[in-house]
C-alpha positions in Angstrom: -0.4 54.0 28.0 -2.0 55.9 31.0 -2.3 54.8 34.3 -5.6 53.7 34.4 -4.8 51.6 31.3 -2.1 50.1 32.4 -3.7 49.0 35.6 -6.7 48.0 33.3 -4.2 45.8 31.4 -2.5 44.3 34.4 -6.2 43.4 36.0 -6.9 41.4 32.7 -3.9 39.5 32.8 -4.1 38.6 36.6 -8.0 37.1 35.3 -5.8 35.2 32.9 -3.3 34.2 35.6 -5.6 33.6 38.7 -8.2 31.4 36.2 -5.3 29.4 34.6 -3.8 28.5 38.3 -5.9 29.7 40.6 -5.0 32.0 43.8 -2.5 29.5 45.3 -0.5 28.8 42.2 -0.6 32.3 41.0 2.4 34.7 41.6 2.6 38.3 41.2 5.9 37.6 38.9 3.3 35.6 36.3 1.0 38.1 36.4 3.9 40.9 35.5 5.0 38.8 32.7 1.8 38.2 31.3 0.9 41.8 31.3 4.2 42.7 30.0 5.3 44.9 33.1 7.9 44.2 36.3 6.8 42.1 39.4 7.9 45.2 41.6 5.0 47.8 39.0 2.5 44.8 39.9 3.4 45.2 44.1 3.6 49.0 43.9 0.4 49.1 42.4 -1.8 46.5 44.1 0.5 45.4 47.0 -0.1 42.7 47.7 -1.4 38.9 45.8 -4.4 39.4 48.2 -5.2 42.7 46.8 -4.6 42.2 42.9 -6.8 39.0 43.2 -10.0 40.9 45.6 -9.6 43.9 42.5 -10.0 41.0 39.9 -12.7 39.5 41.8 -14.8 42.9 42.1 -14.0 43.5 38.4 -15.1 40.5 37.3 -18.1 40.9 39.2 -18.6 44.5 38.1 -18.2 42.7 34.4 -20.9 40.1 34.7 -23.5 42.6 36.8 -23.2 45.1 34.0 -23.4 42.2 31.4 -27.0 40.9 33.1 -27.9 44.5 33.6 -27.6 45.4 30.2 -29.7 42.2 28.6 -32.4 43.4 31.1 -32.5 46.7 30.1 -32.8 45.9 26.7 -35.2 43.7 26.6 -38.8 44.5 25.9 -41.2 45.4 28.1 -43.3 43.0 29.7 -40.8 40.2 28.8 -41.7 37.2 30.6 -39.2 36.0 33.4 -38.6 32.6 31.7 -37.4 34.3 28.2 -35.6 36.7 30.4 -33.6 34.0 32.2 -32.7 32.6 28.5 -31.2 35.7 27.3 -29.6 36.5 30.4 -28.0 32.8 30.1 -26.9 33.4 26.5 -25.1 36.5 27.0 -23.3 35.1 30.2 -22.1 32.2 27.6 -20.9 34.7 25.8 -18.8 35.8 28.8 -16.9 32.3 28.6 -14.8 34.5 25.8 -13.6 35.8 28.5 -12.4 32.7 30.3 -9.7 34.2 32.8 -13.1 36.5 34.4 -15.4 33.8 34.8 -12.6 31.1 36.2 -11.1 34.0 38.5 -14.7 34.3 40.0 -14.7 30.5 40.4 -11.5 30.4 42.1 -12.7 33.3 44.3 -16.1 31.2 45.0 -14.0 28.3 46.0 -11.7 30.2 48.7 -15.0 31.0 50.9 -13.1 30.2 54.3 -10.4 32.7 53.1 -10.5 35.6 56.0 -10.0 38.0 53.1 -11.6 37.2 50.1 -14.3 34.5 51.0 -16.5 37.8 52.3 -15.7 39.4 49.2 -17.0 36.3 47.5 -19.6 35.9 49.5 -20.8 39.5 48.9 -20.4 39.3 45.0 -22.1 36.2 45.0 -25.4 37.7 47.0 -25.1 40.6 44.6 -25.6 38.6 41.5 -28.7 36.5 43.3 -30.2 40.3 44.4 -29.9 41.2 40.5 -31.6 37.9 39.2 -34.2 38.3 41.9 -34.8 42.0 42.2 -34.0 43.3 39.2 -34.7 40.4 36.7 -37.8 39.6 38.3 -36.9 36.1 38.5 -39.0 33.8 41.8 -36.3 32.5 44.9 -36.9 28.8 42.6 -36.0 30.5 39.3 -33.0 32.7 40.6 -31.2 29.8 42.1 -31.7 27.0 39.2 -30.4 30.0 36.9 -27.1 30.2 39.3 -26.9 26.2 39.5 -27.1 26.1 36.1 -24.3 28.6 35.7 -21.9 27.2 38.0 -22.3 24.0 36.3 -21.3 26.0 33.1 -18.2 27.5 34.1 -17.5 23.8 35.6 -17.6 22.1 33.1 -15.0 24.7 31.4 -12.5 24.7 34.5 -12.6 20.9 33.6 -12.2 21.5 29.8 -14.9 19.3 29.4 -16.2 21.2 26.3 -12.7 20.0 24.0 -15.0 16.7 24.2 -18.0 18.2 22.6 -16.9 16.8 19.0 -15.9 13.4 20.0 -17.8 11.9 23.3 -21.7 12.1 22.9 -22.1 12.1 26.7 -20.1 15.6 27.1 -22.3 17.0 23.9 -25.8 16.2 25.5 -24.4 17.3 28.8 -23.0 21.0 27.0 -26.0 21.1 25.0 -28.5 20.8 28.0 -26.0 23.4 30.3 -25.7 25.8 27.4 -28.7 25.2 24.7 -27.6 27.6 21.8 -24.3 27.8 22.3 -22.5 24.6 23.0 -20.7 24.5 20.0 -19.7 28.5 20.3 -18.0 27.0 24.1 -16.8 24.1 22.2 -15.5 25.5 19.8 -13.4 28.4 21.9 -12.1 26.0 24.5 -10.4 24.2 21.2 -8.9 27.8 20.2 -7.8 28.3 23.8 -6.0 25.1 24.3 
């Protein structure tokens, strides 16, 4: 494995690590282990916690700006802003997949007073809004109830609310309004994830 794929490798597995237990309860000796390396690789490459977790966080960005970038791109000319914003907001449900990138950007969201990476997040988070608005076309109004609606999504997976989507009809109506299309998709990969 070359460098670049082994760093590539440990940056997935910190995702992983950092989304399961978040920057304060994530150690650089759980992030070696789940990438299958030694805690002292992990150091000598990133340095520090601090630094592994601001490279996830700008990967996972990177990640989700390509992702919204690319449905834009590919969609037709002259597509209308509202059927824009739906196909962005199915292919980021598709990011849940992924659900170490979208809870590490969560966890980086939520340390916002941090010296370090709250700019970071802060800057990432601006980024995304510029895309929506700029790039997407989508009005101030339009851009932000796409973000709510998005933060509410990768809520209600940090809470593993979507493991209730079969059983409680409140949770299925609330996952079906958050993520119309594919609920059940988010339902049923938090169930294969548990």
């Amino acid at each position: 494995m070359s460098c670049e794929e082994r760093r590539g490798s440990i940056l997935e597995a910190a995702a992983a690590v950092f989304g399961e237990r978040g920057y304060v309860g994530a150690t650089t000796d759980a992030v070696a282990k789940a990438a299958g390396v030694s805690q002292p690789y992990v150091v000598r490459m990133f340095g520090t916690k601090e630094n592994l977790f601001l490279e996830v966080l700008g990967r996972s960005l990177d990640r989700l700006l390509t992702t919204f970038r690319r449905v834009i791109a590919e969609a037709p000319a002259g597509t209308d802003p509202v059927e824009l914003k739906a196909l962005i907001a199915l292919a980021y449900a598709d990011l849940l997949q992924d659900r170490g990138l979208l809870l590490s950007l969560m966890q980086g969201f939520m340390l916002g007073a941090d010296p370090a990476i709250g700019p970071a997040a802060r800057a990432g988070f601006l980024q995304v809004y510029r895309l929506v608005r700029d790039e997407a076309g989508f009005s101030p109004e339009m851009a932000g109830e796409f973000l709510s609606g998005g933060m509410m999504l990768n809520t209600l997976v940090a809470i593993g609310l979507p493991a209730e989507y079969d059983t409680d009809p409140v949770a299925r109506e609330l996952l079906d309004h958050c993520a119309p299309n594919k609920a059940a998709m988010i339902a049923r990969l938090s169930k294969e994830l548990a």
